[in-house]
C-alpha positions as CSV (number, residue, x, y, z in Angstrom):
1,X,69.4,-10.1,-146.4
2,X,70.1,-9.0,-143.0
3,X,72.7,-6.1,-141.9
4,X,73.9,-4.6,-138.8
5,X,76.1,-2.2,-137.9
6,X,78.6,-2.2,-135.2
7,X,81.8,-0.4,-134.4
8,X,84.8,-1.4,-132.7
9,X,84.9,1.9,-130.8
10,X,81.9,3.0,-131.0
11,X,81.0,6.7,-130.0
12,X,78.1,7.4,-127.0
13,X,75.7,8.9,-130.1
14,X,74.6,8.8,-133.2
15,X,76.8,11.6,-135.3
16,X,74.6,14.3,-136.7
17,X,76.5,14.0,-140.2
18,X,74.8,9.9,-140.4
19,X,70.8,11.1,-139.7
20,X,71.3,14.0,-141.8
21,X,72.3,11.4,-145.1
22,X,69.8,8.9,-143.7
23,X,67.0,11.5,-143.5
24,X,67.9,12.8,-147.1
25,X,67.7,8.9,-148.5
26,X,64.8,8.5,-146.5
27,X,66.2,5.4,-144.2
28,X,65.7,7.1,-140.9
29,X,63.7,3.7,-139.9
30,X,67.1,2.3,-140.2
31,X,69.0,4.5,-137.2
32,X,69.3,3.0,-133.9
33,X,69.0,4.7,-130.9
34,X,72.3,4.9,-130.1
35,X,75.6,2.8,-131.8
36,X,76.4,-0.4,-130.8
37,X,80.0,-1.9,-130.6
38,X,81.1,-5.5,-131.7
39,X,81.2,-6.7,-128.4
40,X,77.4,-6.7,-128.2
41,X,77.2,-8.6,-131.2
42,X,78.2,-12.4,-131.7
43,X,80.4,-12.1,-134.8
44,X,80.3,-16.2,-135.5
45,X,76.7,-15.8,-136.8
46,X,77.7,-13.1,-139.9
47,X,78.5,-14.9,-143.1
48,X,80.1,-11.3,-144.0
49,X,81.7,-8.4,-141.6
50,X,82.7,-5.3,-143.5
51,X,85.4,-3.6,-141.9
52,X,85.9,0.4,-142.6
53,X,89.3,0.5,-142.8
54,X,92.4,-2.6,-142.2
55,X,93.0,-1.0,-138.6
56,X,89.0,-2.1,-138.0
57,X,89.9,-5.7,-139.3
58,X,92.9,-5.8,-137.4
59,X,90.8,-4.9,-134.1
60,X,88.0,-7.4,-135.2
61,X,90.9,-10.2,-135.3
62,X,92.5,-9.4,-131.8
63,X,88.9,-10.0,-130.4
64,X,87.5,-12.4,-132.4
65,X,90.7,-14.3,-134.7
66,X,88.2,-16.7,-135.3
67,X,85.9,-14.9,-138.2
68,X,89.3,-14.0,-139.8
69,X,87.8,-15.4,-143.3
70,X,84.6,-13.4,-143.2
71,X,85.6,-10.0,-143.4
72,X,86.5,-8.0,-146.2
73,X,87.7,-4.7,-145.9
74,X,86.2,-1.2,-147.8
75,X,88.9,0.7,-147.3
76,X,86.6,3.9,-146.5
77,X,87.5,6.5,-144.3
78,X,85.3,7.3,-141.0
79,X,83.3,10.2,-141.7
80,X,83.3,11.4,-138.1
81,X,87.1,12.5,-138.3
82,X,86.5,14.1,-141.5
83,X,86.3,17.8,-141.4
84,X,82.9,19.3,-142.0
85,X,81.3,19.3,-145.3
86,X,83.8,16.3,-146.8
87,X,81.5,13.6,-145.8
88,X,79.6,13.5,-148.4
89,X,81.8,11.5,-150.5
90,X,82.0,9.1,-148.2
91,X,78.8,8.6,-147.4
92,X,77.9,8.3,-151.0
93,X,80.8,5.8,-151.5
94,X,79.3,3.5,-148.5
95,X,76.0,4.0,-150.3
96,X,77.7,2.2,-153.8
97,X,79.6,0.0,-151.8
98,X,76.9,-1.3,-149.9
99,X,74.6,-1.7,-153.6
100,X,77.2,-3.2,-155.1
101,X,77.6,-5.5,-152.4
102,X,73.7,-6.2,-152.5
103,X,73.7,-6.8,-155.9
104,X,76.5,-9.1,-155.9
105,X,74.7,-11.4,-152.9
């Protein structure tokens, strides 16, 4: 299985919240240099996009209406607007998510 991550607004770094948790789980191999956006990707090749939140999916589908059927939506808040200390939580539900997810594939 192959993933990628892409935002729809994508910020001009990586936030020091994500390498923190990815240091801690040991998956630093797994940060990019810098975040990419959905635009640099071509979204007909995924068999599955995860969206964040439905205001992601609804962004997806006014560029690309076309993958409509592929993505499935978490419903997890973005840690970057979440006030200092309360993203734990969600990185640790991305983290069940995501093996849940692996499991089920």
């Amino acid at each position: 299985m192959e993933v990628e991550s892409a935002g729809t607004q994508p910020a001009g770094m990586i936030a020091p919240n994500a390498k923190k948790f990815l240091e801690r789980d040991n998956a630093l191999e797994k940060l990019k240099r810098t975040p990419e956006g959905i635009d640099q990707k071509n979204l007909e090749e995924y068999s599955l996009i995860v969206a964040m939140k439905q205001n992601h999916k609804n962004e997806i589908l006014r560029r690309y209406p076309q993958v409509e059927d592929r993505i499935t939506v978490w419903n997890i808040d973005d840690p970057i607007y979440l006030p200092y200390g309360s993203d734990e939580g969600v990185f640790e539900e991305i983290k069940r998510k995501v093996m849940e997810l692996a499991e089920s594939i």
